[in-house]
mmJSON file of the N, C-alpha and C atoms, coordinates in Angstrom:
{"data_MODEL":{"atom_site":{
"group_PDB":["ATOM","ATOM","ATOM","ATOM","ATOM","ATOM","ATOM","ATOM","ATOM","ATOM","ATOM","ATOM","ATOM","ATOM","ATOM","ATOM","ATOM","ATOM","ATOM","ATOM","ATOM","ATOM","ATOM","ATOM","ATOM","ATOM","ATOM","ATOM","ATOM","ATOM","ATOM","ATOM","ATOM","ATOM","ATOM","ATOM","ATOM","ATOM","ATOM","ATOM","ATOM","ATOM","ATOM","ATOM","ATOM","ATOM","ATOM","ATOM","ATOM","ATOM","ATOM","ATOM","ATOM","ATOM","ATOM","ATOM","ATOM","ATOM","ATOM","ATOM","ATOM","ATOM","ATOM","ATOM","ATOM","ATOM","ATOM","ATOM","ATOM","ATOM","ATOM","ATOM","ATOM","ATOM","ATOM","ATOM","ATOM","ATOM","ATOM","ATOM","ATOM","ATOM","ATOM","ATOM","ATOM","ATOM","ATOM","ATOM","ATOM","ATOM","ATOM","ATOM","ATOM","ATOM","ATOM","ATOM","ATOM","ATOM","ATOM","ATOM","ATOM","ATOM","ATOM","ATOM","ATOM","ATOM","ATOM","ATOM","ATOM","ATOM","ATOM","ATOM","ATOM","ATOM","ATOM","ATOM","ATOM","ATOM","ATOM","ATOM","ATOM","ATOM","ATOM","ATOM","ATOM","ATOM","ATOM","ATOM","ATOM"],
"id":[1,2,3,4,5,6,7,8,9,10,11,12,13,14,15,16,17,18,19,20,21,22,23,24,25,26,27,28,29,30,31,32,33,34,35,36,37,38,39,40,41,42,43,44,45,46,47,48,49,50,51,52,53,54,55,56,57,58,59,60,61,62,63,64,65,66,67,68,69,70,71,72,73,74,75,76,77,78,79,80,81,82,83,84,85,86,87,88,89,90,91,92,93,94,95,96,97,98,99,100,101,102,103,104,105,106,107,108,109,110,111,112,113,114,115,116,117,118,119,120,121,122,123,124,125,126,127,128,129],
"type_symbol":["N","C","C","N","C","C","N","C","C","N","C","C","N","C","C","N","C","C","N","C","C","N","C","C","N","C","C","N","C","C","N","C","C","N","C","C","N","C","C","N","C","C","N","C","C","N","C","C","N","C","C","N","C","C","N","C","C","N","C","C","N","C","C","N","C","C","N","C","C","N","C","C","N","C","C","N","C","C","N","C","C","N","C","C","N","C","C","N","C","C","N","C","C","N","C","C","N","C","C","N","C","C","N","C","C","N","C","C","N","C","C","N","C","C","N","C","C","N","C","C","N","C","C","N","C","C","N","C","C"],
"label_atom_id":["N","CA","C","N","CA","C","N","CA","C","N","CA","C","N","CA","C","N","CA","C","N","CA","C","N","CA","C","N","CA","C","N","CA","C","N","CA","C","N","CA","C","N","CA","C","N","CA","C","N","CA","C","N","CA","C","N","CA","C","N","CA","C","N","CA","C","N","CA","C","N","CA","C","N","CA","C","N","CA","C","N","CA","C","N","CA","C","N","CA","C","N","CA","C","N","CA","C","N","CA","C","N","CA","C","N","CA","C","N","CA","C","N","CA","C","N","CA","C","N","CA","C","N","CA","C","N","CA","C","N","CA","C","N","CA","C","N","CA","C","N","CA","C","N","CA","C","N","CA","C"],
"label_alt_id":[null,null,null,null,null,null,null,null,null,null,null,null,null,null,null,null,null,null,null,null,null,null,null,null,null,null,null,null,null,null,null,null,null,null,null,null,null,null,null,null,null,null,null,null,null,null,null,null,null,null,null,null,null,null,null,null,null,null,null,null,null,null,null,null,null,null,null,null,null,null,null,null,null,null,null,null,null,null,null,null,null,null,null,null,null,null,null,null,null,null,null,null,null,null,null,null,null,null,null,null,null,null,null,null,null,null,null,null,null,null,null,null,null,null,null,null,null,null,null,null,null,null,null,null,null,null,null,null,null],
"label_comp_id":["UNK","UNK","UNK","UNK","UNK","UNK","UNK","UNK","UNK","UNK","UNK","UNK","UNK","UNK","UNK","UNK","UNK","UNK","UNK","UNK","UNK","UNK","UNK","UNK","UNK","UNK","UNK","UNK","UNK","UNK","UNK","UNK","UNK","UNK","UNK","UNK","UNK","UNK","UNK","UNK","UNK","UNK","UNK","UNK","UNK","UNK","UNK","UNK","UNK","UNK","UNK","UNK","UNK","UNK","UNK","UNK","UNK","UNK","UNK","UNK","UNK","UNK","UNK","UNK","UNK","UNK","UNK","UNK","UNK","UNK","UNK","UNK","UNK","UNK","UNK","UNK","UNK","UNK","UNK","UNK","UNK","UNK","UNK","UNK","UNK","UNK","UNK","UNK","UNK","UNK","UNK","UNK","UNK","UNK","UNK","UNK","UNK","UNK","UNK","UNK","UNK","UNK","UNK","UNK","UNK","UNK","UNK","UNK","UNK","UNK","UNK","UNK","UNK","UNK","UNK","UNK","UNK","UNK","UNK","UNK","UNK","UNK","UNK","UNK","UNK","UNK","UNK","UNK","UNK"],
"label_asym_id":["A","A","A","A","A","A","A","A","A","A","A","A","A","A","A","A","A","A","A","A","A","A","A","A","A","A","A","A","A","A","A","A","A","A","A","A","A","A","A","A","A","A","A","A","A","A","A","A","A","A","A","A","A","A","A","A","A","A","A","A","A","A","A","A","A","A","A","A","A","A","A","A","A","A","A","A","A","A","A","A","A","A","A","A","A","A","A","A","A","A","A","A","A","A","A","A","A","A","A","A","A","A","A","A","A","A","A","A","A","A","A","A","A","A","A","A","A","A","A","A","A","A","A","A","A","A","A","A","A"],
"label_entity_id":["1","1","1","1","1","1","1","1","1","1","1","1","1","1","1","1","1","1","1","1","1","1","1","1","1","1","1","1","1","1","1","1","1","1","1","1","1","1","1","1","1","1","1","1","1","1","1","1","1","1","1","1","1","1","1","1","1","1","1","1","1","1","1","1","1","1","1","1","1","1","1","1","1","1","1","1","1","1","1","1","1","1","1","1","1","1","1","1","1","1","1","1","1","1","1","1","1","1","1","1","1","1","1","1","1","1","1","1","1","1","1","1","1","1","1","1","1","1","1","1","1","1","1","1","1","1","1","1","1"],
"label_seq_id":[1,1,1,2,2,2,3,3,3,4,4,4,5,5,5,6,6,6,7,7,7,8,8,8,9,9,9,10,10,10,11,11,11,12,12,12,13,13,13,14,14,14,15,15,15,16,16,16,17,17,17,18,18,18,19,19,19,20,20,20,21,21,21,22,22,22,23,23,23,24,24,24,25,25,25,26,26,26,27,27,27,28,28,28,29,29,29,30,30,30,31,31,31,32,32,32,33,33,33,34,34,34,35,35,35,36,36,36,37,37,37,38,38,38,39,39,39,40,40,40,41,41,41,42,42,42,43,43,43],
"pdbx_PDB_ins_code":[null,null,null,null,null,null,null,null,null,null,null,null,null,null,null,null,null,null,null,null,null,null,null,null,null,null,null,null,null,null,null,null,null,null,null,null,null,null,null,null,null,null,null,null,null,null,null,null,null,null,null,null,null,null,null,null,null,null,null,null,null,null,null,null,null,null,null,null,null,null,null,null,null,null,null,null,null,null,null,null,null,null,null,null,null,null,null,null,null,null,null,null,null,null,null,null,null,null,null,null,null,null,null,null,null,null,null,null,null,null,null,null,null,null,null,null,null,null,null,null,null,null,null,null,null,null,null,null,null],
"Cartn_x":[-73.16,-73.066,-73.786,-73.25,-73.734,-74.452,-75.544,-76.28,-75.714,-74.433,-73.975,-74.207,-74.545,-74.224,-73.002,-72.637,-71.631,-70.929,-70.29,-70.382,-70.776,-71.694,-72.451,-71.562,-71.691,-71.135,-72.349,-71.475,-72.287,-70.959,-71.951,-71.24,-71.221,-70.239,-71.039,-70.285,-70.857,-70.465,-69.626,-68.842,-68.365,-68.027,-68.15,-67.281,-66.565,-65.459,-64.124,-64.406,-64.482,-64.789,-63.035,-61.986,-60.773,-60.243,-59.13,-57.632,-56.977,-56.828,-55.75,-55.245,-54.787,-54.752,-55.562,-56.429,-57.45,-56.829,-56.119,-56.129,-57.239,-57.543,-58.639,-57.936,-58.309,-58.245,-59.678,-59.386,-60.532,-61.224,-62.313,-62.792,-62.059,-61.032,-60.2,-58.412,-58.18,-57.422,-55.793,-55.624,-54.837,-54.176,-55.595,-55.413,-54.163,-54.729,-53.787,-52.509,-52.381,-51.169,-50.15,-50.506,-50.022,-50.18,-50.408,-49.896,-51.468,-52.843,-53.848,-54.925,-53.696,-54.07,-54.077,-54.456,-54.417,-54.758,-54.518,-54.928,-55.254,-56.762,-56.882,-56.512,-55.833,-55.34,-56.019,-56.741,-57.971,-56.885,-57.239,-56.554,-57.84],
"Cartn_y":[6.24,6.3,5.092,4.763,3.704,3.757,4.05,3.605,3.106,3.161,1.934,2.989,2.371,3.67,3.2,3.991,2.986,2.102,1.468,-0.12,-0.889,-0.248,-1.032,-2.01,-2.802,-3.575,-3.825,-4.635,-4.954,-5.233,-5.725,-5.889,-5.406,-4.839,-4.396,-5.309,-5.369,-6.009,-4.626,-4.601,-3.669,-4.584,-3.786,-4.155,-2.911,-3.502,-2.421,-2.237,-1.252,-0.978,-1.756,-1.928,-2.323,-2.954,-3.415,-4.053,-2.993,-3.243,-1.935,-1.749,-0.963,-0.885,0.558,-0.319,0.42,0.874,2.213,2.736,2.638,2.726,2.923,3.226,3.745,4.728,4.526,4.386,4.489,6.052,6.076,7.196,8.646,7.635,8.755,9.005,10.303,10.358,10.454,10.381,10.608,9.085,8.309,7.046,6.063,6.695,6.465,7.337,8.268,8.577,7.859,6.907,5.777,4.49,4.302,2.72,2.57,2.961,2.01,2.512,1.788,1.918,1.14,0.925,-0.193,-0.932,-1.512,-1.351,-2.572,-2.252,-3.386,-3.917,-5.118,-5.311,-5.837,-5.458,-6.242,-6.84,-8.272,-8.5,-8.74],
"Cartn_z":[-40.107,-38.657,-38.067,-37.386,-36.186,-35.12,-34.542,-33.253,-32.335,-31.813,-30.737,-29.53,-28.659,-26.97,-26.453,-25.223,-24.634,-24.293,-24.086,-23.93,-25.229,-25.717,-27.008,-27.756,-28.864,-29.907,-30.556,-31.583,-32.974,-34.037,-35.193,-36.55,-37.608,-38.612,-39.637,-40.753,-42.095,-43.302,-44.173,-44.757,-45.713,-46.98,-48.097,-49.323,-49.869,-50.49,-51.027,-52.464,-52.744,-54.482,-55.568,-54.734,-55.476,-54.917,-55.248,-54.615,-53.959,-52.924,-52.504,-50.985,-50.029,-49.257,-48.212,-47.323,-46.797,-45.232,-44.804,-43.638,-42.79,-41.511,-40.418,-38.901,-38.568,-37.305,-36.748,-34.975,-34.487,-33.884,-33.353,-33.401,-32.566,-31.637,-30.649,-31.612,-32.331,-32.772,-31.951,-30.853,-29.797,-30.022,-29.58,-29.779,-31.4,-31.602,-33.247,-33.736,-32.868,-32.838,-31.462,-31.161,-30.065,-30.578,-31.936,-32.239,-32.85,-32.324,-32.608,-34.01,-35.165,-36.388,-36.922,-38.273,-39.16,-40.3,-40.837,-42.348,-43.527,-43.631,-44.59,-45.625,-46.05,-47.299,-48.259,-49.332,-50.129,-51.533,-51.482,-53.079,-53.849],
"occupancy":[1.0,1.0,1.0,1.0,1.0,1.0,1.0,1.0,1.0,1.0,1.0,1.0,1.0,1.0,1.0,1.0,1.0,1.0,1.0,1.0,1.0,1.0,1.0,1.0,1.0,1.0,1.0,1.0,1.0,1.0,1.0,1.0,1.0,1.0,1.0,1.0,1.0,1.0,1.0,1.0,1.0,1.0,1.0,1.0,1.0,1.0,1.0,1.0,1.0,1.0,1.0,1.0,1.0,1.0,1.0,1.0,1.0,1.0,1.0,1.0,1.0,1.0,1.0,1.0,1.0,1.0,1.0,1.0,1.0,1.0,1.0,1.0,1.0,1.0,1.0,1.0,1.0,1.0,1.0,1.0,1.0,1.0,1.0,1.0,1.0,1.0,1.0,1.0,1.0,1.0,1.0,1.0,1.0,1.0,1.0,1.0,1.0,1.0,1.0,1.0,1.0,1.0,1.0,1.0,1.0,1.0,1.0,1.0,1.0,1.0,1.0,1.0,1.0,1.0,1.0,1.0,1.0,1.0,1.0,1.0,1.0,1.0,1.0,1.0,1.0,1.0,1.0,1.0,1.0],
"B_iso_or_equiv":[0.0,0.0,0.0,0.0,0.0,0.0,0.0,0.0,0.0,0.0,0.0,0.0,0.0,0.0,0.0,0.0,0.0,0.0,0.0,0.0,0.0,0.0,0.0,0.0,0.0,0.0,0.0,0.0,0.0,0.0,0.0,0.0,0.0,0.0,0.0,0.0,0.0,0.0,0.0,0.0,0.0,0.0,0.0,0.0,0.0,0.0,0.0,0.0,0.0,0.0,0.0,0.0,0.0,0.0,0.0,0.0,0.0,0.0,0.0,0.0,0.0,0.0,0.0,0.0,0.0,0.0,0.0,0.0,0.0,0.0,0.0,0.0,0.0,0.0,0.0,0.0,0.0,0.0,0.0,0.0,0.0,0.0,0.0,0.0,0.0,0.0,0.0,0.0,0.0,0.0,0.0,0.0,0.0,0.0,0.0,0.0,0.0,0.0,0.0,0.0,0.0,0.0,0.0,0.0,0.0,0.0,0.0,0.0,0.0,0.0,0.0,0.0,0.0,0.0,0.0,0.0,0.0,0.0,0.0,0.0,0.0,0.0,0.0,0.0,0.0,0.0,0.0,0.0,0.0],
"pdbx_formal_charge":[null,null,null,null,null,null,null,null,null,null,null,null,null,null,null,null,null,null,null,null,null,null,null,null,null,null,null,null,null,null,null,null,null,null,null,null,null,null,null,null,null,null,null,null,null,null,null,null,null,null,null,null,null,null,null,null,null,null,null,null,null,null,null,null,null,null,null,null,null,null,null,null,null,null,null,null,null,null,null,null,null,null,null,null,null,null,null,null,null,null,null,null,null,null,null,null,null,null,null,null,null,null,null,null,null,null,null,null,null,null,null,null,null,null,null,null,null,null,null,null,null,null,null,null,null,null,null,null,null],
"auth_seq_id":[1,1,1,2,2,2,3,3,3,4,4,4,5,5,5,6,6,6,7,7,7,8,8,8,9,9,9,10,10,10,11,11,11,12,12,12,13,13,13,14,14,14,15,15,15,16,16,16,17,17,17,18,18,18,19,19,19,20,20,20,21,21,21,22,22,22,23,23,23,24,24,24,25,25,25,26,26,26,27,27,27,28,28,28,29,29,29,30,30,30,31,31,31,32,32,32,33,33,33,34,34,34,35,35,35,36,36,36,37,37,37,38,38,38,39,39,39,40,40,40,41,41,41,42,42,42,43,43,43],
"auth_comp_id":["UNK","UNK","UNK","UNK","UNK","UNK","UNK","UNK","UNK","UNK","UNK","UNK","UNK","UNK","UNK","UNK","UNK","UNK","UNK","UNK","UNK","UNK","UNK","UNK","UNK","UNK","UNK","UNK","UNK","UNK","UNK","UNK","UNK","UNK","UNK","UNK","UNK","UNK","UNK","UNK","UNK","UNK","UNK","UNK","UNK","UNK","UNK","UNK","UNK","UNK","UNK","UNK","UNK","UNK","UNK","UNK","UNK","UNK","UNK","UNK","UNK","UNK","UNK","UNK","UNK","UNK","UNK","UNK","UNK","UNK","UNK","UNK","UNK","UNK","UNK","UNK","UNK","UNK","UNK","UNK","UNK","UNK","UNK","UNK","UNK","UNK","UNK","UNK","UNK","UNK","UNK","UNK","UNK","UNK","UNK","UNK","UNK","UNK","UNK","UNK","UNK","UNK","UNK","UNK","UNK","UNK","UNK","UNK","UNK","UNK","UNK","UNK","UNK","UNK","UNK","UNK","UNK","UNK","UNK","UNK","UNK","UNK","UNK","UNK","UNK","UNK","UNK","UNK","UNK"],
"auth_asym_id":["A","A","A","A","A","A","A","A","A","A","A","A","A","A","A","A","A","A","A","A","A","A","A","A","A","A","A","A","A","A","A","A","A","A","A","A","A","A","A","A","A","A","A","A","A","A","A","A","A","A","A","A","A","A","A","A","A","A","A","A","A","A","A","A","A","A","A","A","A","A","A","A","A","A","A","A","A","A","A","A","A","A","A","A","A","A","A","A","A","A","A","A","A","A","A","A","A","A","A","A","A","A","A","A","A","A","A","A","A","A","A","A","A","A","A","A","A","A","A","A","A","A","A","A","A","A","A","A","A"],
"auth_atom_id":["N","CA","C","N","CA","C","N","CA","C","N","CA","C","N","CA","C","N","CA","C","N","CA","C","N","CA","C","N","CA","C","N","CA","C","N","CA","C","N","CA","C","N","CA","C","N","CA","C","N","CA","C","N","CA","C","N","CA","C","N","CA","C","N","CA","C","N","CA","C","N","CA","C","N","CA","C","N","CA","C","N","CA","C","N","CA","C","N","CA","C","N","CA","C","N","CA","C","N","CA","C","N","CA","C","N","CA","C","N","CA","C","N","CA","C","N","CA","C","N","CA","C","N","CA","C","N","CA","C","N","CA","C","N","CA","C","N","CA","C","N","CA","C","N","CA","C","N","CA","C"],
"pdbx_PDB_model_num":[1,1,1,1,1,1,1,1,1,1,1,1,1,1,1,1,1,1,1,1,1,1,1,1,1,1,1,1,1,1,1,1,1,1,1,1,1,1,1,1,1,1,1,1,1,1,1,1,1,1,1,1,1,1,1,1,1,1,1,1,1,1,1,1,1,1,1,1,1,1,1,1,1,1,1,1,1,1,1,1,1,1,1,1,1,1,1,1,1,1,1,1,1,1,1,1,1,1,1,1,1,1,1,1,1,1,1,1,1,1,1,1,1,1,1,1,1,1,1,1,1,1,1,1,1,1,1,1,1]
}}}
C-alpha cells in the first residue's frame, strides 16, 4: 500500500519475477470496465 492522500503523486520502482504479460487496473473498478486498463509487457 501506498501513503498517497488526495491529489497526492509519487513513484514507485517494481520488478517482474518473468517474461510475460502483466494486467493492471486502477483502483476504481467501474473505471476499467470503460477502457482504463492495461498491460505490461516484460521480455
Amino acid at each position: 500500500m501506498l501513503p498517497f492522500g488526495p491529489a497526492g503523486g509519487g513513484f514507485v520502482e517494481m520488478a517482474f519475477p518473468a517474461p510475460g504479460h502483466y494486467p493492471f487496473v486502477s483502483h476504481a473498478m467501474v473505471d476499467a470496465e470503460r477502457g482504463a486498463r492495461g498491460v505490461f509487457e516484460v521480455r
